[in-house]
C-alpha positions, 0 to 999 in steps of 0.5 A: 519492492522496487518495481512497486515504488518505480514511479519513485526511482529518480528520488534521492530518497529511493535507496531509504525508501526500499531499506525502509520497507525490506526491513522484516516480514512482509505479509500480502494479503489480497482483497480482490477488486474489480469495476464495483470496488468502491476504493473510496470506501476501502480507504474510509476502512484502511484510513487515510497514508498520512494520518491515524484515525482511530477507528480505522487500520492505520488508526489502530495498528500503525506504529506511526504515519509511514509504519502504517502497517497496510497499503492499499490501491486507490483505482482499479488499474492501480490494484491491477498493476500491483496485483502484477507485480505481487502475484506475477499475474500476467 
């Protein structure tokens, strides 16, 4: 988990942020992305980090606006760099 939040590591709020996260289960689901993903379509399916939509997954299912029970990448290079992490694909 730290090493996917890593750009948050100088944060005064780093520590809660992965307490935060390593509560409970954790279940990986991955959708592959390559050049055609259309990130910006996956987001109108997921919505948006910061607000429930009805409609959408976060809508739906999220306890609140940071419980938001899905994470999704925004660019191809971030999906593959996460992938890296999660999945140890070298």
């Amino acid at each position: 988990m730290a090493e996917h939040y890593k750009e948050y590591k100088n944060k005064e709020w780093f520590e809660d942020l992965l307490d935060k996260y390593c509560q409970g289960e954790i279940i990986i689901g991955y959708v592959y992305a390559d050049a055609n993903t259309e990130f910006d379509k996956l987001t109108e399916l997921i919505g948006p980090y910061n607000e429930r939509i009805p409609g959408t997954i976060r809508g739906d299912l999220a306890l609140n606006n940071r419980e938001n029970s899905i994470h999704s990448a925004k660019t191809l290079e971030e999906s593959e760099e996460q992938s890296r992490i999660w999945f140890n694909e070298n």
